[in-house]
N, C-alpha and C positions, 0 to 999 in steps of 0.2 A: 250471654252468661259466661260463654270462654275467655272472651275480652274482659270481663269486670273482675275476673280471678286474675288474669294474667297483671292487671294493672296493680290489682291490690298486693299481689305478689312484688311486684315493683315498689309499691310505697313501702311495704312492710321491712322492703332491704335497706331502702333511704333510713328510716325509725332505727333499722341495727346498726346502721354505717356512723349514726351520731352516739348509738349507746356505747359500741368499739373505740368513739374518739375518744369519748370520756368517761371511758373505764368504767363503765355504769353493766357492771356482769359479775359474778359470781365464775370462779376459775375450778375447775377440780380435775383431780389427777388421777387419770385413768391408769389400766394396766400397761399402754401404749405411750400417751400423749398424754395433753392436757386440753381441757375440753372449756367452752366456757357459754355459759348459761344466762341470756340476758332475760329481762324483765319480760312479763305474758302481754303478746299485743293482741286484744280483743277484737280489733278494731281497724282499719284503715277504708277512709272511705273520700269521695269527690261530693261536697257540695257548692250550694247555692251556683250551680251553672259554670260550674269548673272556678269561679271566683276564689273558694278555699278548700284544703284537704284536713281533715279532722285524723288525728289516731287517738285511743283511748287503748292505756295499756299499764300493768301494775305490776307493780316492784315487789320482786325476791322475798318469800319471808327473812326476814334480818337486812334488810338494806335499811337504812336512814336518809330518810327524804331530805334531812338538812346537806347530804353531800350531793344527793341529785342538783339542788339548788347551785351547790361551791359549781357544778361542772355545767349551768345551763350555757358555756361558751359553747360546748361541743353540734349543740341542735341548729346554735345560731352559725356554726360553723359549715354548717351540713346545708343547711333550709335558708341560710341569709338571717336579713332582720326581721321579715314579716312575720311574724308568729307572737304566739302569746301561747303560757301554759300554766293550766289551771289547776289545782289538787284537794284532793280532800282531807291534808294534810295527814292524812297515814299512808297510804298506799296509791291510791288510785288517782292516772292523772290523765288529762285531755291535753291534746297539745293541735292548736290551731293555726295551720300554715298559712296565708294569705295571699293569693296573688297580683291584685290590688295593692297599687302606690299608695302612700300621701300626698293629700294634695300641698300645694306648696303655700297656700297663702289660704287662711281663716279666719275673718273680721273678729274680733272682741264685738261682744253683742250682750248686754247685763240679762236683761231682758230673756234671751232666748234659754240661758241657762242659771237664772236664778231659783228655779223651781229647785234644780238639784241639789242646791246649797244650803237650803233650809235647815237639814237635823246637821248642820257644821259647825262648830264651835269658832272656827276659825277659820273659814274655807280656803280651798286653794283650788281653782280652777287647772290645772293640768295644762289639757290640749284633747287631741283627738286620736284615738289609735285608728290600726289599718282596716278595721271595721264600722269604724266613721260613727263611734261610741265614743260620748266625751266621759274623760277620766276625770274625777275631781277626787280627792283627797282631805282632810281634816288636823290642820296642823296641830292641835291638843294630842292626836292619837297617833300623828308622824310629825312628834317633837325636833323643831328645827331644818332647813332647808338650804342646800346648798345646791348652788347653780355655776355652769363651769360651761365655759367655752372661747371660743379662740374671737377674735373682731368681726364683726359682720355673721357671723351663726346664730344670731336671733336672743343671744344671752340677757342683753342690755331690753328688747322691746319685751322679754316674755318677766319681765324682773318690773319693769312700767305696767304693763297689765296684770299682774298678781296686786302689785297694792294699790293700781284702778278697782280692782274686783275687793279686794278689805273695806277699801272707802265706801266703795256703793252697798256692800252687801251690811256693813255695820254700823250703828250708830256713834257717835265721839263719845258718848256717855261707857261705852264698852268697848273703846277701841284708842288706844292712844298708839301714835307712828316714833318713833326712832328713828331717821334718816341720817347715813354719815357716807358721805357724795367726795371723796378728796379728787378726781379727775373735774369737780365742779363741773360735771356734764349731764346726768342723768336723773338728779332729783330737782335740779330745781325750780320746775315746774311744779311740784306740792309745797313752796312755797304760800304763809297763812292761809291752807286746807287747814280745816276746823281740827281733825284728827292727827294732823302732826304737831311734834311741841316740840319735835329741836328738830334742829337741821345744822348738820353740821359738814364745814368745805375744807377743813381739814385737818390732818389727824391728831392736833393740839387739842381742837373741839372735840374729836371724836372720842380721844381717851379721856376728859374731864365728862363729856358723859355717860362714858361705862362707867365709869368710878360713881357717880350718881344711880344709876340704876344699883351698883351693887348696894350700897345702903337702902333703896326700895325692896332690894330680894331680903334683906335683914328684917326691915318692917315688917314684909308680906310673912315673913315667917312667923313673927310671934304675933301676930294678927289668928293665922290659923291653930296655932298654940292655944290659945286662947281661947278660941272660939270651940276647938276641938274637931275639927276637920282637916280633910287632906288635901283639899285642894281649894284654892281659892275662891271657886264657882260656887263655893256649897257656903260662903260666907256670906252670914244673913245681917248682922249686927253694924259692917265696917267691909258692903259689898267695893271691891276697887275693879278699876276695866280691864281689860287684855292689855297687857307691849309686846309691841313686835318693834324689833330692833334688825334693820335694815341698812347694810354694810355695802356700797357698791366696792371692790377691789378690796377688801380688807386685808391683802397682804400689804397694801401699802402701809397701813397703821406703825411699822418697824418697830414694836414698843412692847416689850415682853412684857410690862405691864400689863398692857391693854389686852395683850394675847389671854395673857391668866386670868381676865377679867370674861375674856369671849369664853371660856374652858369652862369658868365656874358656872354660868350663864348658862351653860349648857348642861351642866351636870343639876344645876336647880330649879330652872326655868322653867318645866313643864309644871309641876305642881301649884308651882308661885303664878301660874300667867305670865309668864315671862317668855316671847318665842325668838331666835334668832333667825334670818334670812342672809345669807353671807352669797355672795359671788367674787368670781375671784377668775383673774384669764387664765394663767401659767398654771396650772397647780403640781406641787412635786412635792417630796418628802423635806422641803428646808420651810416654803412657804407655809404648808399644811399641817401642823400638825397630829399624829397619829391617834391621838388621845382626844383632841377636839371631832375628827372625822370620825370617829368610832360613835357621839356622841349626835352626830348628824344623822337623823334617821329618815331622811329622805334627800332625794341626788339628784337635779335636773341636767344628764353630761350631752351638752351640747357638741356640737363638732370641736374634739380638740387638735392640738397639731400634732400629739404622735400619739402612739399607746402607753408610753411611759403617764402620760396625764391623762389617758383615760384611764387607766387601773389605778392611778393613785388615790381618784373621787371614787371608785370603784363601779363604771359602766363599762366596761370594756367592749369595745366594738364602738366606742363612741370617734374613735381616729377616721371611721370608714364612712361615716353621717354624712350627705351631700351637703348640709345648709340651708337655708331656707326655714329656720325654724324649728328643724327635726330636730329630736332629743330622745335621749334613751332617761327613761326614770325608773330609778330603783327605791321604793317605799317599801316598808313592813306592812303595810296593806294591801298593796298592789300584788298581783300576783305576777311573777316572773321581771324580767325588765324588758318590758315592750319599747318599740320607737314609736314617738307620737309628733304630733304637726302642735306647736305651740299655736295662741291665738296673738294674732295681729292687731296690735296699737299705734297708729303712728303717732308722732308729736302734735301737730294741727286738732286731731280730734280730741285728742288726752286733754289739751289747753281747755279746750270746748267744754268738754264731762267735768275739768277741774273747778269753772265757775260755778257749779251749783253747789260745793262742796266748801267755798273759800269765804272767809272774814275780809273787812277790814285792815289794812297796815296795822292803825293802832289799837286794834283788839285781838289780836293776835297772841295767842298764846297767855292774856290777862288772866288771871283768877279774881274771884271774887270772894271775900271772907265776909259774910255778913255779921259775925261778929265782931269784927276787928277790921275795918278795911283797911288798917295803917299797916297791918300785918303783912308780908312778902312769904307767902308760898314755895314751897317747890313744884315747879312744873312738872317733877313727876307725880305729886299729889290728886291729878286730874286738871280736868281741861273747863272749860266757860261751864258754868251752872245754864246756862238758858242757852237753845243753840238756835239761830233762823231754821223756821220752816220754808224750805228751797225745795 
């Protein structure tokens, strides 16, 4: 009993040593000095077999949980990366320290985690945190996704397994791709996949078709105008599928154009069905714009090369990530920003999963107007009326 006070006494000073770093106390000014008063910790306890340490501990009346969040550097500063913190969004938070790695290598496997993607609109398989709980997310509800890392940190295979896991988990009838590949390295293996309807290799292609999509977000708009709904999904009359628009490096795009086209996208995209996925290696304040990031509401920062580009995508602590996959994700749904073990696609298997998914050369991307077949479509109008059952 001596020993489990003396210990809890030990973690309780760690929990103040991170509230100290990051100013997370209440100061007041005695007759003498000044005195200062951190948040009540209920709680400091060892479980599952010494594997993790649990505190449970609640903020000051008058504190604002939204600066708790500005300062979770300070915990990860104290405690490392392991940890995740949870809240009840008014006061009361859990904060779970891990002792337990990631592992370093996690197959892609549809199969073993399609159950959880079910109520997704748009799913986004994640990865795994340090409690070996896969993360998935909903990009409808975490409009837009950017992903950031330096060569060889896993950026390029966890950006091939996200839109392996679109293709499998949706059908082409509700799911049209956007690919713009200017390194001509990384997409073009979903080459005639039923579900993509451009591909483009470079950023001539890429900005003639943002510029297309923009006139679809026009359409989509007076579509729900019309119909009197707010979002595309609730359109009964003149239902259209998802785009996700799919950018490997899009600072290469150089084209303030195309920029103001990725901004507006982003500013209208979520209502319209319209989702962006952007990666990008360098990221800094000339590359990235301010205004575009702000509209990014989900971060995958994989290992960058200093901290100037992890705080620009805004994970910080992402300069100190070994590789192998790791990533810190910051989402509005997620709570805190955990490190997680992305899942593992190589090229050989991706070619494999991609045959059951692929057309024909010459029916690729075809439309069909059964009223008019002399008629020429736009490819963003939707994809083949009839698709193989594969």
């Amino acid at each position: 009993m001596f020993k489990q006070k003396l210990l809890e006494r030990k973690l309780k000073r760690q929990l103040i040593r991170a509230f100290k770093a990051g100013g997370v106390y209440r100061e007041y000014q005695s007759y003498k000095d000044k005195k200062k008063v951190y948040p009540k910790i209920h709680s400091a306890r060892v479980l599952n077999e010494g594997k993790k340490v649990e505190y449970v501990f609640t903020l000051l009346n008058g504190q604002d949980p939204k600066e708790v969040k500005k300062k979770e550097y300070a915990f990860y500063q104290v405690f490392g990366r392991t940890l995740e913190i949870k809240t009840d969004g008014i006061k009361k938070y859990t904060l779970t320290v891990y002792s337990n790695d990631l592992k370093d290598k996690i197959n892609w496997n549809f199969d073993k985690f399609k159950d959880d993607i079910t109520d997704h609109e748009i799913p986004i398989v994640a990865g795994f945190n340090k409690n070996n709980e896969l993360v998935t997310f909903d990009l409808i509800e975490n409009p837009h996704l950017l992903i950031s890392g330096t060569t060889g940190s896993g950026k390029s295979t966890q950006l091939r397994s996200i839109l392996m896991t679109l293709i499998a988990a949706m059908p082409p009838n509700n799911l049209e791709l956007y690919l713009a590949d200017m390194k001509m390295a990384e997409f073009a293996f979903f080459r005639y996949v039923k579900h993509v309807k451009q591909l483009c290799m470079n950023a001539k292609e890429a900005k003639e078709m943002l510029f297309g999509v923009m006139d679809e977000l026009d359409r989509r708009q007076e579509l729900i105008v019309k119909e009197e709904v707010t979002h595309v999904k609730d359109l009964k009359e003149n239902p259209v599928p998802y785009i996700v628009i799919a950018i490997d490096e899009f600072a290469s795009l150089h084209d303030k154009d195309a920029m103001e086209c990725l901004l507006e996208i982003s500013n209208r995209g979520r209502a319209l069905g319209v989702i962006l996925i952007l990666s990008i290696l360098r990221p800094d304040s000339k590359t990235l714009d301010s205004r575009l990031k702000n509209n990014l509401n989900a971060t995958m920062g994989f290992k960058t090369r200093n901290r100037t580009n992890a705080n620009v995508i805004g994970t910080p602590g992402a300069e100190d990530l070994k590789g192998n996959g790791h990533f810190l994700l910051d989402s509005i749904t997620v709570e805190g920003i955990p490190e997680l073990q992305a899942l593992f696609l190589d090229e050989k298997k991706l070619q494999k999963l991609l045959k059951h998914y692929k057309v024909k050369p010459e029916e690729w991307n075809i439309e069909v107007n059964e009223d008019n077949e002399d008629d020429e479509l736009d490819g963003l109008q939707g994809g083949l009326l009839e698709d193989d059952d594969e």
